[in-house]
C-alpha positions in Angstrom: 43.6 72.4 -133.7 39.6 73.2 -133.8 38.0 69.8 -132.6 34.8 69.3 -134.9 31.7 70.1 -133.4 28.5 68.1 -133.3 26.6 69.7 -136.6 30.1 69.5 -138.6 30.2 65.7 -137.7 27.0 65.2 -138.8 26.7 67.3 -142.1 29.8 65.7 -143.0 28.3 62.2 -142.0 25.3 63.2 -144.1 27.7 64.0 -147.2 28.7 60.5 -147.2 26.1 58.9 -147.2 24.7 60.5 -149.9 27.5 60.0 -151.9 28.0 56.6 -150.9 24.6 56.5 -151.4 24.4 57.5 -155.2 27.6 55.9 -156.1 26.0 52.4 -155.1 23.2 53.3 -157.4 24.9 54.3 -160.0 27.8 51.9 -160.3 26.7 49.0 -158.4 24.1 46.0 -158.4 22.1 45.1 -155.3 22.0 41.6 -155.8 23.4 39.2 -158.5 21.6 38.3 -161.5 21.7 35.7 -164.3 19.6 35.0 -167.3 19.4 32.2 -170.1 17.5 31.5 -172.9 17.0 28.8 -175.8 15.1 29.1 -179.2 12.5 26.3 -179.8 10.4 26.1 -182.7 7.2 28.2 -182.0 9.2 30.8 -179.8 11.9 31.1 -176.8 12.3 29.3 -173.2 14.0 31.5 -170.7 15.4 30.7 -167.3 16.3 33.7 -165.0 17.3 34.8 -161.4 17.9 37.3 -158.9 19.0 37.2 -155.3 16.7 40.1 -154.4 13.0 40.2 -155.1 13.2 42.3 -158.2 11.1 43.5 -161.3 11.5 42.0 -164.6 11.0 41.9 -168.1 11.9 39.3 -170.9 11.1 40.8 -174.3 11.2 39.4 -177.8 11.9 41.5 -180.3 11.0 41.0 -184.2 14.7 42.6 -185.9 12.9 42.6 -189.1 15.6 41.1 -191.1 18.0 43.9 -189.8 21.6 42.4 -188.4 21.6 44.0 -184.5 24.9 45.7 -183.6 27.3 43.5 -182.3 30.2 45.7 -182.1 29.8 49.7 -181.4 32.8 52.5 -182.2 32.3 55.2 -179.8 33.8 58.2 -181.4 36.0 60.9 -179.0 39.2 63.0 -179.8 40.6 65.3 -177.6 42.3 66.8 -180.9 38.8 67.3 -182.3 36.3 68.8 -179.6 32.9 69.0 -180.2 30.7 72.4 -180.2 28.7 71.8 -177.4 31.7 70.0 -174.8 35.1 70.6 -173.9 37.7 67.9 -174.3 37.2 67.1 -170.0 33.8 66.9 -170.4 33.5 64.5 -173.3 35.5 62.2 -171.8 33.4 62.0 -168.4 29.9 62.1 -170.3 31.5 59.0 -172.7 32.5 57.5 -169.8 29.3 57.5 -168.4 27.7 56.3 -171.3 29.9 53.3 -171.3 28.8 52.4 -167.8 25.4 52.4 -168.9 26.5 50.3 -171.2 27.8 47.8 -169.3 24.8 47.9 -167.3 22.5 46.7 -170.2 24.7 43.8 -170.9 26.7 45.3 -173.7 30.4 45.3 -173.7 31.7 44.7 -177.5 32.8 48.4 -178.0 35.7 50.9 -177.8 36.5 54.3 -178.6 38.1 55.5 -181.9 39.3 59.0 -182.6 39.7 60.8 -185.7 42.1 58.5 -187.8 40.3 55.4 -187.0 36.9 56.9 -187.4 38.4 57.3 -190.8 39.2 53.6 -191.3 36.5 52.3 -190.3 34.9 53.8 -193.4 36.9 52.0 -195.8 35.8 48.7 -194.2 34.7 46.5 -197.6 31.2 45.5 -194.6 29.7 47.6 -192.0 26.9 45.2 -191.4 26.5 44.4 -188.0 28.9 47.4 -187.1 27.5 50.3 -185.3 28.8 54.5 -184.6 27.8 56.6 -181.6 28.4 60.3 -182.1 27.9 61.5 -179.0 28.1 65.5 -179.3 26.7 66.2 -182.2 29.9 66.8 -184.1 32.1 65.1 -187.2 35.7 65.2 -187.6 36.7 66.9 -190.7 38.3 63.7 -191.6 35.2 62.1 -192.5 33.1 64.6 -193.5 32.8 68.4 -194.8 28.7 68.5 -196.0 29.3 67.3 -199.3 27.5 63.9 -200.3 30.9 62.3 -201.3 32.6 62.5 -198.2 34.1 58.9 -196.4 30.9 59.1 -193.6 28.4 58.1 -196.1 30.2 55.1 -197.2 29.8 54.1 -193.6 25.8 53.1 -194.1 26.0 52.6 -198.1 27.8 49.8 -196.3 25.4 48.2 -193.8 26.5 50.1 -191.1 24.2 51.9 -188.0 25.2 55.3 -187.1 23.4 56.4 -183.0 23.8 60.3 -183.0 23.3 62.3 -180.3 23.4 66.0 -178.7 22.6 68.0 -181.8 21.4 67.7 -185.8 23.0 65.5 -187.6 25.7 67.5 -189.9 25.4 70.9 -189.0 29.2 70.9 -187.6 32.4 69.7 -188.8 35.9 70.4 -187.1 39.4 70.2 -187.9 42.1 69.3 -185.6 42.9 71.9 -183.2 40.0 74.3 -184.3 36.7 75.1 -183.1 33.5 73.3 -184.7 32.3 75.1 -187.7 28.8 75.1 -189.1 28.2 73.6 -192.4 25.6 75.0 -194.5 24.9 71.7 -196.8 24.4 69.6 -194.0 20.8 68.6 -195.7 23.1 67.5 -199.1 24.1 64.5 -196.9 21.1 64.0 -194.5 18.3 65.0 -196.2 16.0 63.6 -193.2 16.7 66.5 -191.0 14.2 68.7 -192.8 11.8 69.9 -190.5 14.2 68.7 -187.5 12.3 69.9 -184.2 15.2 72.4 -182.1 13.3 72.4 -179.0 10.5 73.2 -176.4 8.7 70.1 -177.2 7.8 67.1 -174.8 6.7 63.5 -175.7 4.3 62.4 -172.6 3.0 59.0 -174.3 4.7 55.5 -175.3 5.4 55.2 -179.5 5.3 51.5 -178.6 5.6 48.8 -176.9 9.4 49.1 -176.7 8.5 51.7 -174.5 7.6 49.8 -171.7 9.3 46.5 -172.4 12.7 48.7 -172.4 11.9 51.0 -169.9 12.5 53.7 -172.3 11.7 57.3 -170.5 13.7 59.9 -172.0 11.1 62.7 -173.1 13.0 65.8 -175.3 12.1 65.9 -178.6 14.6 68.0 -179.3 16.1 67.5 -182.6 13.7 64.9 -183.1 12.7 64.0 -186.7 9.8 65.0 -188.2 7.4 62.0 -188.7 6.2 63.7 -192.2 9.9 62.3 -193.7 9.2 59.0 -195.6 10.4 56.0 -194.1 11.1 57.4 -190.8 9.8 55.1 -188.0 9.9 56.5 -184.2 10.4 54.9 -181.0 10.4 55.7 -178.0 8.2 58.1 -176.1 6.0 60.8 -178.6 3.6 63.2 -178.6 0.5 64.0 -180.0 2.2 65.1 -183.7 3.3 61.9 -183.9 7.5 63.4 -182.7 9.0 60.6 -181.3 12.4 60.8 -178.7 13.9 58.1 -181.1 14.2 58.1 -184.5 15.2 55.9 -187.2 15.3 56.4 -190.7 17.2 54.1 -194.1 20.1 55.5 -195.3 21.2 53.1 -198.2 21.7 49.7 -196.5 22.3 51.1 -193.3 20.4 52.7 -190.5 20.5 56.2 -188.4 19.2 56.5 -185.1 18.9 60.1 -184.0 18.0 60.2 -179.8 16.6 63.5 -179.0 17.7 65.7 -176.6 20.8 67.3 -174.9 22.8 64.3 -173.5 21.9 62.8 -170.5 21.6 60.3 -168.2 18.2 59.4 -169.6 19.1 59.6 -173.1 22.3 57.1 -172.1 19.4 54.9 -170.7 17.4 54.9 -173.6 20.7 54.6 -176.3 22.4 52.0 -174.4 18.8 49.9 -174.1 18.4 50.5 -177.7 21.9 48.8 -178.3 22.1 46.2 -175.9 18.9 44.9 -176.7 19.6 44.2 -180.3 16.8 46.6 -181.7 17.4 47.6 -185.7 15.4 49.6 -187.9 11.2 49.3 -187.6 12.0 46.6 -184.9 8.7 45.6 -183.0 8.1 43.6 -180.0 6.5 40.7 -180.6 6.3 38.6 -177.2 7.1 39.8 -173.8 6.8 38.4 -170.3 6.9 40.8 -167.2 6.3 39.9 -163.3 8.7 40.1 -160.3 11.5 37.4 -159.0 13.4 36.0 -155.8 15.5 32.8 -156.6 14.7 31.3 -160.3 11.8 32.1 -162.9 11.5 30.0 -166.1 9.2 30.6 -169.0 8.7 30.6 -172.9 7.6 33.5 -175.3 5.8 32.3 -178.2 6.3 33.5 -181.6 6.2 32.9 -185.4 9.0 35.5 -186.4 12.6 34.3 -187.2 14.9 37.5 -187.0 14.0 37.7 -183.4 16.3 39.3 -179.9 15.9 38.4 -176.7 16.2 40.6 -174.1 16.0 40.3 -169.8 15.9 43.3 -168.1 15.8 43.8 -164.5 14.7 46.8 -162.2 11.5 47.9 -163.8 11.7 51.9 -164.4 15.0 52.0 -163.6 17.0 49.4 -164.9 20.0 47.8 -162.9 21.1 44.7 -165.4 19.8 44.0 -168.6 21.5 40.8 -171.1 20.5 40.0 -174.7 20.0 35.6 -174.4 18.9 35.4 -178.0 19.8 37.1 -181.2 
């Protein structure tokens, strides 16, 4: 046999590290990390810690009298692909989202396919209850475009739907098919009037969730169009006003539309937005930033009483986030 020669032994070499490399970022923390927090009458006291001199952020956040999502259905059926994936490819790109999720500090979820996606509609609460729809694409089982359909009982019930990869509605499909487009898909979301299908870029904060959450995704496309009443953005936007998060009433519950194709940004950005507890018009209303080896301990102050509080650690690119409060 061929011995390896000295430039094979070191591109190989090279390959390694670089995967070793990425795999550490990706899946695993460079130091340990702990955060807890208490409320107190004018505010919050925090104590945190890090092993590693590390960037971080503890940020209160006004919920507005909205319930956060404590539990999220992640919906996936490899009976039921989506327009825009194959059945492989759903799987790895949920799978990655759940990691991010993890990441943030939020592990209360689990997937659901078609079926149970179905039940969950007929729950008599959805409050507190939240939906990702990762592709852009509804079962058949739930919904067709028409306005009675079992999906809108979901927020006519409390509950928050997180929508992703496409507008919200324009496919359906059946077991075994291909997605479909439906023509009514404004019947049952009349907010994606004026939806924005791409070539735009947000290049400024929305607010200061922005920062506080290291939000950084910049599509807007299928962003909302900040003309539609109610609709509050988050996020990054742009001079229109277009903001790479949108969220918007429907009934009692809440839709938040995150703009552009899936990525790893966008799971950033969604998983922040869960973890951290933000609901509808949610605003930050005390936040503490600096940088930490060994313990930090603070206080917020504030005057709100539906309030979250967040920690997260890393800066730009978050590495481990936990909600202490709320």
């Amino acid at each position: 046999m061929k011995k390896p020669d000295a430039i094979s032994i070191i591109a190989v070499g090279v390959v390694l590290f670089v995967i070793l490399g990425g795999m550490s970022v990706q899946f695993g923390y460079p130091g340990q990390y702990s955060a807890e927090g208490t409320v107190t009458p004018t505010g919050a006291d925090f104590n945190i810690e890090s092993s590693i001199s590390t960037e971080y952020a503890v940020v209160a956040i006004d919920n507005k009298s909205e319930v956060p999502v404590s539990k999220l259905y992640i919906f996936i059926d490899s009976d039921y692909v989506p327009y825009c994936a194959s059945a492989s490819t759903a799987d790895y790109q949920v799978t990655l989202f759940e990691k991010n999720l993890l990441q943030k500090g939020f592990s209360n979820y689990e997937r659901v396919d078609s079926d149970e996606l179905s039940d969950l509609m007929s729950t008599p609460s959805a409050v507190g209850m939240g939906i990702y729809v990762p592709f852009g694409t509804l079962p058949d089982t739930v919904y067709t475009g028409n306005p009675s359909d079992k999906f809108t009982e979901w927020t006519s019930k409390g509950g928050t739907v997180y929508w992703t990869g496409g507008v919200p509605g324009k496919y359906t499909v059946s077991e075994g098919k291909s997605a479909v487009s439906v023509s009514s898909a404004q019947v049952v979301f009349p907010f994606i009037d004026g939806i924005n299908n791409g070539g735009l870029r947000a290049d400024q904060p929305a607010d200061m969730l922005c920062s506080g959450l290291s939000l950084r995704s910049s599509s807007l496309k299928y962003s909302l169009s900040p003309e539609y009443p109610g609709m509050i953005g988050m996020g990054m936007q742009n001079d229109e006003g277009r903001c790479t998060i949108s969220s918007v009433k429907v009934g009692a519950g809440t839709f938040f539309l995150i703009a552009g194709d899936v990525s790893s940004t966008v799971y950033n950005d969604l998983s922040l937005l869960i973890a951290s507890g933000v609901t509808y018009g949610s605003e930050v209303v005390s936040i503490k930033e600096g940088t930490v080896k060994g313990q930090v301990s603070g206080s917020l102050e504030y005057s709100e009483t539906d309030v979250s509080v967040y920690v997260l650690y890393g800066g730009y690119f978050p590495i481990y986030g936990k909600r202490i409060i709320g």
